[in-house]
C-alpha positions in Angstrom: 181.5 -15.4 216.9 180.6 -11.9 218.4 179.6 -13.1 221.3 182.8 -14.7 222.0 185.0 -12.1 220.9 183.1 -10.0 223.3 183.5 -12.0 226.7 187.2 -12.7 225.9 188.2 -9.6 227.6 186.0 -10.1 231.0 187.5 -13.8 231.3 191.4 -12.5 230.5 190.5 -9.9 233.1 189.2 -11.9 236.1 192.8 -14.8 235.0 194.4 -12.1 235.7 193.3 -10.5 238.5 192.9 -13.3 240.4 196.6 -14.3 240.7 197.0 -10.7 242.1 194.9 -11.4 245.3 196.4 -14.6 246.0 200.0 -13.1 245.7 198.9 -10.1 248.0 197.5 -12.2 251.3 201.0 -14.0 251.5 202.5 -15.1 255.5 204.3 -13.3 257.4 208.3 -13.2 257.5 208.9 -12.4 261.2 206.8 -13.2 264.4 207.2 -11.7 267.6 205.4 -12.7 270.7 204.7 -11.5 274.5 202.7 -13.6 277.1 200.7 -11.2 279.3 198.1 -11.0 282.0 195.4 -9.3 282.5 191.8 -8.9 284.6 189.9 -8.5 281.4 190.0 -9.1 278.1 190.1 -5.8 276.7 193.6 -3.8 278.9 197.0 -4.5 279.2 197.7 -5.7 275.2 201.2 -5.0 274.8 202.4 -2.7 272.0 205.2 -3.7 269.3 207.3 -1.6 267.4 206.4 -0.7 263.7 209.5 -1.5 262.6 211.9 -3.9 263.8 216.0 -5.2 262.3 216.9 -8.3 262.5 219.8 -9.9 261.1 220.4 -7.1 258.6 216.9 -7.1 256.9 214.3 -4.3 258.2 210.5 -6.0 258.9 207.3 -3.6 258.8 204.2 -4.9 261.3 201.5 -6.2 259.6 199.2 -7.3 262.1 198.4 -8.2 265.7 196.7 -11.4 267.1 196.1 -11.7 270.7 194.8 -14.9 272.3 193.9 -16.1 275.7 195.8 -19.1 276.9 194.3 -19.5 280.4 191.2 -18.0 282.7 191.9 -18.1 286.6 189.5 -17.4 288.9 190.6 -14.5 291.4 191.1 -14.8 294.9 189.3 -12.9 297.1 190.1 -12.3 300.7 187.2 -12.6 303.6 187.9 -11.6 306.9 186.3 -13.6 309.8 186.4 -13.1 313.5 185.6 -15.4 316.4 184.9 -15.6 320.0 186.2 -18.1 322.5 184.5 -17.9 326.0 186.7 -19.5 328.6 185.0 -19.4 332.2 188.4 -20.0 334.9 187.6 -20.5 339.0 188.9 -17.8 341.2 192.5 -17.9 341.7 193.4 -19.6 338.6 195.2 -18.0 336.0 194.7 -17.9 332.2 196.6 -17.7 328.7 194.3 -17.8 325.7 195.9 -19.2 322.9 197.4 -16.5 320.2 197.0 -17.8 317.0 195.3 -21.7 315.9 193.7 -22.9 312.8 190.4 -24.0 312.3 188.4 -24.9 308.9 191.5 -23.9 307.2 191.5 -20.6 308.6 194.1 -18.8 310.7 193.2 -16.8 313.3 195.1 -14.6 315.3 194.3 -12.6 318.9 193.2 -9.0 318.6 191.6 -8.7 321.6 191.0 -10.2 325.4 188.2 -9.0 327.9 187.0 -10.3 331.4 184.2 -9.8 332.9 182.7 -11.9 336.7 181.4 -15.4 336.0 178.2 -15.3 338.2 175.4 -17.5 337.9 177.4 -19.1 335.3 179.3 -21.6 336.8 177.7 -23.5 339.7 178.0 -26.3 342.3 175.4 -29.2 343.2 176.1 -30.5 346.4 173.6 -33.2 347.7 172.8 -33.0 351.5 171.6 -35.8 353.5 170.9 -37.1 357.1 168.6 -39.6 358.9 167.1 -40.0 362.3 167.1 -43.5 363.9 163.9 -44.6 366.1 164.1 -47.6 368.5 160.3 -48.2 367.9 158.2 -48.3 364.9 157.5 -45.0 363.0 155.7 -43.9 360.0 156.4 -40.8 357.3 152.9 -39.4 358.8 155.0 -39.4 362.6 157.6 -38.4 361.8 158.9 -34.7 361.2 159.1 -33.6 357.5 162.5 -31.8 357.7 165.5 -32.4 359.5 168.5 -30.1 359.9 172.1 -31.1 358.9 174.8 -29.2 359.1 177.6 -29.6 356.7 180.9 -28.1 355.0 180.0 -26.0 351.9 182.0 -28.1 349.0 182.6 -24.3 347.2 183.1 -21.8 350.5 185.2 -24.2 352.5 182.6 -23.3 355.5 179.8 -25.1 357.6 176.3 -24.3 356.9 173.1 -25.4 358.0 170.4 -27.1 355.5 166.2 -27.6 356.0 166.3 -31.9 354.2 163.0 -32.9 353.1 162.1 -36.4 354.4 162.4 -38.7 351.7 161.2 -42.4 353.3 161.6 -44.5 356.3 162.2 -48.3 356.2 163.3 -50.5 358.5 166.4 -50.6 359.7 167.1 -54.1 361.8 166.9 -54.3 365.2 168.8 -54.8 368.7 169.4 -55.4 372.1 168.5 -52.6 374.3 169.2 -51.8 378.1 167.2 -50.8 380.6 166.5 -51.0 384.0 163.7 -51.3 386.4 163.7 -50.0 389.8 162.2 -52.1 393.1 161.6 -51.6 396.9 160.7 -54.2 399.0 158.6 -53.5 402.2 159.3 -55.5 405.3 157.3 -58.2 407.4 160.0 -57.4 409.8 163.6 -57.1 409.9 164.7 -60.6 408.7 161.9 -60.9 406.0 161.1 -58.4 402.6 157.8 -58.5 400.3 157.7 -57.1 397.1 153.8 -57.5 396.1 153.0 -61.1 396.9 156.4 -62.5 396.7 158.5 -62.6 400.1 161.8 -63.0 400.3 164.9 -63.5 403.0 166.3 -60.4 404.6 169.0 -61.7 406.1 172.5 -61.1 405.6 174.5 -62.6 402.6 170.9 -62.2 400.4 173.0 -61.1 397.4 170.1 -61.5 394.3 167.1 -60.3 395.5 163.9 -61.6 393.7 166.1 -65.3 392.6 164.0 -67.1 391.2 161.1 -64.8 390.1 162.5 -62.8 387.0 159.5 -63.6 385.0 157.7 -62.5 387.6 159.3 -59.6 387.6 159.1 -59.2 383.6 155.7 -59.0 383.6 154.8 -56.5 386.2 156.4 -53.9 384.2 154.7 -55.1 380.7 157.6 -56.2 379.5 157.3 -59.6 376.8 159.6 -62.4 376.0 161.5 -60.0 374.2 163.3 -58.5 377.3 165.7 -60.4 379.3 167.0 -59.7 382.8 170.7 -59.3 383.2 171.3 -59.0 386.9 169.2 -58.1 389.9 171.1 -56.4 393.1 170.4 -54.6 395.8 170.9 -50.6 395.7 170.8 -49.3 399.8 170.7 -50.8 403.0 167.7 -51.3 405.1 166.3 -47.9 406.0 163.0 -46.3 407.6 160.5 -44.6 405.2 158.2 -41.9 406.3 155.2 -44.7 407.3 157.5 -46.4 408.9 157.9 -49.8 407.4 161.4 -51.3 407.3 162.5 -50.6 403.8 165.0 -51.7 400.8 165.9 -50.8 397.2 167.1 -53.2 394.8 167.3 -52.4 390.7 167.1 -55.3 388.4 169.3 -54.7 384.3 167.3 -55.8 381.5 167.5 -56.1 378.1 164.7 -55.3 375.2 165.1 -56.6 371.8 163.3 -53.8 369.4 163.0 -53.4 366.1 165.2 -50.1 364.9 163.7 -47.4 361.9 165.2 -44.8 359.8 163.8 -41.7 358.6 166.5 -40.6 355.7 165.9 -36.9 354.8 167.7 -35.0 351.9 168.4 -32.0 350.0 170.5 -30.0 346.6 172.4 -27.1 346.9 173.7 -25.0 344.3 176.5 -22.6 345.2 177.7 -20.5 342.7 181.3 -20.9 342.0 182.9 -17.2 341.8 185.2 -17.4 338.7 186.1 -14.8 336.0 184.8 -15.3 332.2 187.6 -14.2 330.0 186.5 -13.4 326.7 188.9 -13.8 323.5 188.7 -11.9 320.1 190.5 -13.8 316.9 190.6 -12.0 313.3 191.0 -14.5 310.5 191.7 -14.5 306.9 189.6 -16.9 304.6 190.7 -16.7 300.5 188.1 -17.8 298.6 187.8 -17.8 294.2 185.5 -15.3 293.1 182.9 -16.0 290.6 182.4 -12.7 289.0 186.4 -11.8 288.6 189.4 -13.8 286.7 192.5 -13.2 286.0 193.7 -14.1 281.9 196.6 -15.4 280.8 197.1 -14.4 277.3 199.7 -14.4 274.2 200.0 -11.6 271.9 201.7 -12.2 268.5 202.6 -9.4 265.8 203.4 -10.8 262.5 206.1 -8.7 260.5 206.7 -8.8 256.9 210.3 -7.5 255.2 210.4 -4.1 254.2 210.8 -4.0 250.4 207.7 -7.1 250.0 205.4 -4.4 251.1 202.2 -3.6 249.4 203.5 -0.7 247.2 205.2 -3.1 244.6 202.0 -4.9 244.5 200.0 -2.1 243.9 202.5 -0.5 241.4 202.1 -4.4 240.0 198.7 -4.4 239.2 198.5 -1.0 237.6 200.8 -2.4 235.0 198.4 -5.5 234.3 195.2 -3.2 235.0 197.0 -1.3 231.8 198.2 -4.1 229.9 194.7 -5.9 230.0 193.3 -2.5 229.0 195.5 -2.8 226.1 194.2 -6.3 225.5 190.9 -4.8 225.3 191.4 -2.1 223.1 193.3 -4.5 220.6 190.3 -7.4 220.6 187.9 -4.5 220.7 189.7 -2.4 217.2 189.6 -6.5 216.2 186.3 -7.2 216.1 185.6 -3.9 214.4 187.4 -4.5 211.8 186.0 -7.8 211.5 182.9 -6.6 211.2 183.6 -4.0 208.2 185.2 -7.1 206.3 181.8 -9.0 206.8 179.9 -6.3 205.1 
């Protein structure tokens, strides 16, 4: 019976403290909130007033919350430059571009220089000639290099150029003319011999040697391949120093030969003068840094009305503190007297 006499006063104490905590951690009556930004997560919380009216009743801050809403990488800007070589013959003008995009970049002109363009821009011009031979030829008999003259494609002006021999081939072949030269030596007046042939000396003897072309042919060397054209007499009769009775006659021929070509050739660069123009661009590239964000946040203060403020409470409990004090005292003078009874 003691023993429960005794804890009666702990459990009355802890019923009735209990409902006291409970009633003190009550919501709040008024909440006020401002969205902010900020670069970390520690500046920029906004303040709010201790003590705020509205609508006739007077709120005291209780607390402050702050939450972040939404983390943005920060933009950085990266500033790029470029160089555009543009290489522009003599006499031409140029106008670099002043602003283009490229990989998402802008870029803008800063700057422009020129400088000469030599050895930079060049010409290949390919030189060639041949030599023609009416007999046959070899590379080995033939000269190695042949000089052409030709107009510079660059300079506008004639200029002279050592080809190499390159090949010779064959290059058809063709009717050639030629000539061979006789003088008959006289009997006597009326009658001409020219080696072992005689022929008439009189007058009206118009083709001289009719008859005997072959003849003719071959007592210069000459083959199948030749043909005579015509055969006439070149001077009248006339007295040579021996004194024989003499006459000229000439006889046009013909040789078929076989044609070669030696082809020769050569390159030549010429520089082409020109002016290398040299164009400076600034861009700006933004790019999202990985080290700094920007926060988005929301920052609440939570308000509660005046008069519900903790001093009521407090003032509250004091009075039960006392009343379960009193309690105490009463069970304890109780049990004591219960106690002298039992003896």
């Amino acid at each position: 019976m003691n023993k429960k006499i005794g804890s009666l006063p702990l459990i009355l104490s802890f019923c009735l403290l209990f409902p006291l905590t409970a009633q003190a951690d009550t919501s709040a009556d008024y909440v006020k909130e401002k969205e902010f930004s900020a670069y970390n997560e520690e500046e920029n919380v906004p303040e709010f007033e201790q003590h705020i009216e509205k609508d006739g009743v007077d709120y005291t801050l209780s607390d402050i919350k702050v939450k972040t809403v939404k983390k943005t990488p920060v933009e950085e800007t990266k500033y790029v430059t470029k160089e555009i070589e543009t290489i522009v013959q003599e006499g031409e003008s140029f106008n670099p571009e002043k602003e283009f995009t490229e990989d998402g970049i802008s870029y803008k002109l800063v700057n422009m220089k020129q400088e000469k363009a030599e050895g930079i821009n060049s010409v290949e011009q390919v030189v060639s000639g041949y030599t023609e031979y009416s007999y046959p030829v070899t590379k080995d008999t033939v000269p190695k290099t042949k000089k052409v003259t030709v107009r510079n494609s660059v300079t506008g002006e004639d200029m002279e150029v050592d080809c190499d021999l390159v090949e010779v081939v064959a290059n058809g072949g063709g009717w050639q003319p030629n000539s061979i030269d006789i003088t008959f030596y006289n009997v006597d007046a009326n009658m001409y011999t020219w080696g072992d042939i005689t022929v008439p000396g009189m007058e009206g003897q118009e083709i001289p040697l009719a008859g005997y072309e072959d003849e003719l042919l071959r007592s210069v060397g000459a083959d199948s391949s030749s043909r005579i054209k015509s055969i006439y007499w070149v001077s009248d009769s006339y007295t040579d120093e021996e004194g024989r009775i003499c006459r000229n006659a000439r006889a046009d021929i013909e040789q078929y030969v076989d044609y070669y070509r030696a082809n020769y050739t050569k390159t030549v660069t010429t520089e082409k003068a020109g002016t290398k123009y040299i164009a400076s661009y600034e861009g700006e590239q933004k790019i999202k840094s990985t080290t700094d964000f920007k926060y988005d946040r929301i920052a609440k203060a939570y308000y509660q009305e005046s008069e519900k403020s903790v001093v009521p409470y407090v003032v509250a409990g004091i009075g039960i503190l006392l009343l379960i004090i009193l309690i105490v005292g009463i069970l304890f003078i109780f049990s004591k007297k219960r106690k002298k009874e039992g003896k």
